[in-house]
N, C-alpha and C positions, 0 to 999 in steps of 0.2 A: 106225441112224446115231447114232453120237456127237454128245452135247449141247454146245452151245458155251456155254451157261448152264446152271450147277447150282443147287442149292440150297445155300445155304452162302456161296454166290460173294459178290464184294463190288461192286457197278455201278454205274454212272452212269447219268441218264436224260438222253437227248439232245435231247428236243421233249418239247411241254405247259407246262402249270402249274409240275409240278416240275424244268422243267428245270435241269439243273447238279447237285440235287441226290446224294447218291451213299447207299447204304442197302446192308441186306443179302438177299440171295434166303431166303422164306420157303419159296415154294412154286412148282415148276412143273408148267404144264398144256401136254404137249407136243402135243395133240391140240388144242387152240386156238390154239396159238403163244402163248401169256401165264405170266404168271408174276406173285407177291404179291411184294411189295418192305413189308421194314419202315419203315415211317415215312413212305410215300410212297402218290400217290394215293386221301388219304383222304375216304371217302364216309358222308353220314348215312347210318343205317339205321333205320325202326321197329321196335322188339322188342317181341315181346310179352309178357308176364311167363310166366315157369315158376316150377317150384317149384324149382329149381334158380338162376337167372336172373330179375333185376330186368328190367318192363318200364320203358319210355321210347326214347329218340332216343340211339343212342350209336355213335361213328364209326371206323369199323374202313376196313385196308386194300382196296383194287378192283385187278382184276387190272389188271396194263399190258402192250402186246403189247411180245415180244420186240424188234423191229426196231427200239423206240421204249429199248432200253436198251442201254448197251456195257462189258463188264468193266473194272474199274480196272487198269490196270497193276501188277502186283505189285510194280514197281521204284518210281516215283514218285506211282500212284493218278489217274493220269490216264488219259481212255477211251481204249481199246485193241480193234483187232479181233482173233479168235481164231483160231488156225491149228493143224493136227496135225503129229503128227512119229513119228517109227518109230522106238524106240533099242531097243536090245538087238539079241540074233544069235538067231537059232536058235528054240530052243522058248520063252525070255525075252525073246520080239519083243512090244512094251508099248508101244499109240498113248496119245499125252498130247498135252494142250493147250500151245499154247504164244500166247505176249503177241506180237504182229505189231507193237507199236511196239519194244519191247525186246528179243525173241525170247527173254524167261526162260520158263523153265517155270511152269505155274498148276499149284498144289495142288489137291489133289481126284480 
């Protein structure tokens, strides 16, 4: 099945702590339904030291589930559901996302 979040993508969080706020997809884990958002849902963590890596307490992004995020509108960046669409004829038949508030195409 076709991802309706990428990585890349640009989204809105719709509930929680961060809501309202909007960030970019780092990472998705389509096997848990979640995904990393930069700058959002961020968690202490203990490190340990390496020899690479200073230890101490330093706070990196937690994943947040999909349900709980909605693509920005590529028109005006407001949250948008996602929908597909069929263009091309023939052997150039290419499904692509499209914005359900605006109905423009999403890049990616």
């Amino acid at each position: 099945m076709a991802a309706k979040i990428r990585k890349g993508d640009k989204v809105t969080v719709l509930t929680g702590r961060d809501k309202g706020r909007t960030g970019e997809v780092v990472e998705v884990r389509p096997a848990e339904d979640r995904a990393i958002v930069r700058g959002i849902n961020m968690v202490k963590r203990h490190q340990r030291q390496t020899a690479q890596q200073e230890g101490g307490i330093i706070s990196k992004e937690g994943t947040i589930h999909l349900s709980n995020l909605a693509l920005a509108d590529p028109k005006d960046g407001k949250p948008t559901r996602v929908g597909f669409k069929i263009i091309g004829e023939g052997e150039d038949r290419k499904k692509v996302r499209i914005a359900k508030r605006s109905g423009a195409e999403i890049d990616g």
